[in-house]
C-alpha positions in Angstrom: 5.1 3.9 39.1 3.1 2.1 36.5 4.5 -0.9 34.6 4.1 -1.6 30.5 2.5 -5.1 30.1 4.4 -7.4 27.9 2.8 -7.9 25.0 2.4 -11.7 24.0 2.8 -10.8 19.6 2.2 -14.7 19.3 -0.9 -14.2 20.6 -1.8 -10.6 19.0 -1.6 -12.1 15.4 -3.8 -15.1 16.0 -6.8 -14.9 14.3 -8.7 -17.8 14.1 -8.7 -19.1 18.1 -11.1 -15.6 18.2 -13.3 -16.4 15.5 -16.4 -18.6 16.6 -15.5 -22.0 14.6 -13.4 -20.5 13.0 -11.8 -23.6 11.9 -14.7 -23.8 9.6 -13.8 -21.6 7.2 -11.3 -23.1 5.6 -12.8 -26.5 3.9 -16.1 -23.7 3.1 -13.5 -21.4 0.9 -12.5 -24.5 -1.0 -15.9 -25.7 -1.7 -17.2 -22.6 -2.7 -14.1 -21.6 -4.8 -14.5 -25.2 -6.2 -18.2 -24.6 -7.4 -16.9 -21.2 -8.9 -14.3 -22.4 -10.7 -16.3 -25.5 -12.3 -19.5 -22.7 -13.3 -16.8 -20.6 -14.9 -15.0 -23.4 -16.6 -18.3 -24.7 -17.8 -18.7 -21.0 -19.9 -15.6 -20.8 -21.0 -14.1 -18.1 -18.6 -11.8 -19.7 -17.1 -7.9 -19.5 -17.8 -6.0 -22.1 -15.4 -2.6 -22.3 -14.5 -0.9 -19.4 -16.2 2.9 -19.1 -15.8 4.7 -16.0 -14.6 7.9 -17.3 -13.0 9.8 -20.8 -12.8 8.5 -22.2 -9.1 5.5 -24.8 -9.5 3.7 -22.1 -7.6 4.5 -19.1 -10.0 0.9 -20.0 -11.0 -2.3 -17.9 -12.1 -6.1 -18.5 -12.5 -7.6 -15.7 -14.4 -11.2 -15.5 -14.6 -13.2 -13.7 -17.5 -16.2 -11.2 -17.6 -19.2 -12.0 -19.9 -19.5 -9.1 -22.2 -17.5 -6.0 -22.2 -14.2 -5.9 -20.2 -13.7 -3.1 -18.0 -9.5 -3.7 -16.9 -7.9 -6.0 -14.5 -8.4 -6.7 -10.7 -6.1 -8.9 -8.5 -6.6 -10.8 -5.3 -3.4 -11.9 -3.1 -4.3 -14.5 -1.0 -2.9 -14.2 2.6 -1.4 -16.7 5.3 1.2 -15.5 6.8 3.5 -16.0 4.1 3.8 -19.6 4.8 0.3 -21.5 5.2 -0.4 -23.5 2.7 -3.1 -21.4 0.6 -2.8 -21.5 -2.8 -5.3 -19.2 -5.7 -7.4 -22.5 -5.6 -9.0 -21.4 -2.5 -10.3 -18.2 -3.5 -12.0 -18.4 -6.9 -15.0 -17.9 -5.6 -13.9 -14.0 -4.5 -13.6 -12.9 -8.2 -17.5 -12.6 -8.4 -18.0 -8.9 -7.5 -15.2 -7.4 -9.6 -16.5 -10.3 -12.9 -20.3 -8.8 -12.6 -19.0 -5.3 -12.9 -16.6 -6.1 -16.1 -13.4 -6.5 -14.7 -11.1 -9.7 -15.2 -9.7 -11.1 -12.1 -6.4 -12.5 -11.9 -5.8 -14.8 -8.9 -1.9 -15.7 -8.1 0.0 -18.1 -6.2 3.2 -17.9 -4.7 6.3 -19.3 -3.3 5.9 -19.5 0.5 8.2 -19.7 3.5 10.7 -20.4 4.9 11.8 -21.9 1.1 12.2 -18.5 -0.1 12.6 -15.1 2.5 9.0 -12.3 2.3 11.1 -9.8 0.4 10.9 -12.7 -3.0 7.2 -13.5 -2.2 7.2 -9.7 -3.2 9.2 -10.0 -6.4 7.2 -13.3 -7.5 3.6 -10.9 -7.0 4.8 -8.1 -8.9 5.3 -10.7 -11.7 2.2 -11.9 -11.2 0.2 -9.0 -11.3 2.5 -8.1 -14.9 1.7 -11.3 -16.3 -2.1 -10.4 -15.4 -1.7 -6.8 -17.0 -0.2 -8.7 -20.1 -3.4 -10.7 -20.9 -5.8 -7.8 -20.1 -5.8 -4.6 -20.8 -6.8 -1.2 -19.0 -6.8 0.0 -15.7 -5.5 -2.4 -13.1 -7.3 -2.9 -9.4 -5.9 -3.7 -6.7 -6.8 -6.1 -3.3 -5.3 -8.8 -0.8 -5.8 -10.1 2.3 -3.5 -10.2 5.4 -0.8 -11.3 4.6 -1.7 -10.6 0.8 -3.3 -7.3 2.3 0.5 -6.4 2.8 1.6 -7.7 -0.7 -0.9 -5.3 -2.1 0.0 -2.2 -0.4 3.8 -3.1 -1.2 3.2 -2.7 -4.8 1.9 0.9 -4.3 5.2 1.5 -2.3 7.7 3.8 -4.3 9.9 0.7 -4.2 7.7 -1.6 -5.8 9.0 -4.1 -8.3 6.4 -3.3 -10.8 7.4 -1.4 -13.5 6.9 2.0 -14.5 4.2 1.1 -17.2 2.5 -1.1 -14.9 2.2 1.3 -11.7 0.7 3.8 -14.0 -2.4 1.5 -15.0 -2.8 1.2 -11.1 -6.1 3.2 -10.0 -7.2 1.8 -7.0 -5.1 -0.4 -4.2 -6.8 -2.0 -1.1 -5.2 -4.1 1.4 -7.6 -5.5 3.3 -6.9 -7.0 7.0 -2.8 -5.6 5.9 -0.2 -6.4 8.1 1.8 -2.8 7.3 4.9 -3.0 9.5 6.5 -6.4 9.9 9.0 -5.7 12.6 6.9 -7.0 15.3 6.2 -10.5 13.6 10.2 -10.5 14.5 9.1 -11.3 17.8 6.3 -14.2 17.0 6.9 -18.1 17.0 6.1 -17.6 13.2 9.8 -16.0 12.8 11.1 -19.5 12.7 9.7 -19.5 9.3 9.7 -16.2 8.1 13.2 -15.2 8.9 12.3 -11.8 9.4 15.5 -9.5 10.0 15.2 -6.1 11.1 16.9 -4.8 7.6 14.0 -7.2 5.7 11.2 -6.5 8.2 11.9 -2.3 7.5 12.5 -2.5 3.9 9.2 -4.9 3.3 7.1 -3.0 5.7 4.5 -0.5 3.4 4.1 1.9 6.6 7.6 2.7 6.9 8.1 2.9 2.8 6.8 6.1 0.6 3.4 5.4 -1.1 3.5 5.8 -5.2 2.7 9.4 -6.2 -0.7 10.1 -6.4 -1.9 6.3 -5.9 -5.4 6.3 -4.2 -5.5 3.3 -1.1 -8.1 2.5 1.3 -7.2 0.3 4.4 -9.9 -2.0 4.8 -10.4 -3.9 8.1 -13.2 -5.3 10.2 -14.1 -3.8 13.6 -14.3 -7.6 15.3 -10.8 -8.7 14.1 -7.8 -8.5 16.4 -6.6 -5.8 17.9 -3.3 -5.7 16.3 -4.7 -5.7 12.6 -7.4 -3.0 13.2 -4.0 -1.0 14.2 -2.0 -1.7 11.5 -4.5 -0.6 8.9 -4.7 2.8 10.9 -1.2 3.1 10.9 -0.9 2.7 6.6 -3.4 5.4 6.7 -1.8 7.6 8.9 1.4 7.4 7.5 1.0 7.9 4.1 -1.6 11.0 4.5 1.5 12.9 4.9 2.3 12.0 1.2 0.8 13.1 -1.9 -1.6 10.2 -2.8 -5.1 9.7 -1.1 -5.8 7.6 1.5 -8.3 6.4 4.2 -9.1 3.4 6.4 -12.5 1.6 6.3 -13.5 -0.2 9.3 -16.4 -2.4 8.2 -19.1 -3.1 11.5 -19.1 -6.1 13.0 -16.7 -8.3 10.3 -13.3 -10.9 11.6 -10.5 -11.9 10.2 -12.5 -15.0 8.4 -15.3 -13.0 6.9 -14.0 -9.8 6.1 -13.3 -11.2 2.2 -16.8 -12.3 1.6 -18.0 -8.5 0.3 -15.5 -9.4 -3.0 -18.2 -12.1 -3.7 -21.5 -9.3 -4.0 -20.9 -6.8 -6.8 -23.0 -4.3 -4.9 -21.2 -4.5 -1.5 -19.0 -1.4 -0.4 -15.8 -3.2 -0.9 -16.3 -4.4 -4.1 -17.3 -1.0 -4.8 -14.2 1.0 -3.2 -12.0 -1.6 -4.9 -13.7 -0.8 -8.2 -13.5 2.7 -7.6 -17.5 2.8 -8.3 
């Protein structure tokens, strides 16, 4: 009789010890999100520090198009709920959605273990309304990770976003999602998160009803881990039983690390997908 392997989870979500220097990629987000935010500052375009809740990070950077604006696009940074990533980091990925007319609004958020996943979701569904309230029309979409699962929680049929707000929703794409959180239950991570199985079930987007008629696409590169190449599958698979539309993209040859960059060119197929283009 065959025997199941164990499976080491601790080992399943860790990106970066598979990514050739990986521990590179950090200190070249903040310079190149640095360089963006001074460029965009310099014209104008730039809206710091907007407020949507009462934690110092309950924080916003919204970034402006030059000419006609087109509606709203958001990016959830990820990290596990906890890293210390905060919208500074990622200014630079606005550049796609800007070229094509659309605002970006990039958000903060409290992190763990000071407050539990299921407010982390509460505090981006203010964000994103806060975002809507600035700028008008259609509203876009896209996080990574961690924020990959933020995003596809707000096309749940439980999502804190109100009625008005989910219906200005065309396009949703989690990108690198972590869709059910019941196996980071059994991670080191835990200790942070607090994960319990009532909070892991009601916070997981695979095991939730998708919003009516919302249109998704699971983004994920082929070279990332296992585990996330899975969970992406799984969203898709799920919610094609339910009347929205969905697919998974599987982009050749992209990690963990470098699966974001596309946001940056206006032409790339994510940018594109995410734009609905």
């Amino acid at each position: 009789m065959s025997t199941i392997e164990p499976i080491d989870w601790d080992d399943a979500y860790s990106n970066f010890a598979y990514i050739p220097e990986g521990y590179k990629y950090p200190a070249k987000w903040v310079a190149l999100a640095a360089q963006f935010r001074e460029e965009m500052s310099e014209k104008g375009l730039f809206k710091a520090d907007l407020t949507y809740g009462d934690h110092d990070r309950n924080r916003l950077d919204l970034f402006m198009p030059w000419g006609d604006l087109n509606g709203l696009a958001v990016f959830v940074h990820g990290g596990y709920w906890m890293e210390d990533f905060d919208k500074s980091v990622w200014s630079h990925l606005a550049k796609g959605a800007l070229a094509h007319g659309f605002a970006v609004a990039i958000p903060s958020y409290a992190l763990c273990p000071d407050v539990r996943v299921s407010d982390i979701t509460v505090q981006v569904g203010l964000a994103i309304s806060r975002a809507a309230s600035e700028i008008a029309g259609p509203i876009h979409l896209t996080g990574h990770s961690a924020g990959g699962h933020l995003v596809a929680r707000m096309a749940t049929s439980t999502s804190p976003l109100t009625h008005e707000i989910r219906q200005r929703i065309r396009k949703a794409v989690p990108i690198s999602a972590l869709a059910d959180l019941r196996p980071l239950m059994k991670t080191q991570m835990n200790e942070t998160l607090r994960l319990d199985p009532v909070e892991a079930r009601l916070e997981s987007p695979a095991l939730l009803e998708p919003q009516e008629g919302i249109d998704v696409t699971a983004w994920v590169g082929s070279a990332e881990r296992p585990e996330f190449v899975r969970q992406s599958a799984l969203l898709a698979n799920i919610w094609s039983g339910f009347d929205c539309r969905v697919d998974v993209v599987e982009e050749p040859h992209k990690h963990h690390a470098d699966i974001i960059e596309g946001l940056m060119e206006p032409e790339h197929p994510l940018t594109r997908n995410l734009l609905c283009l």
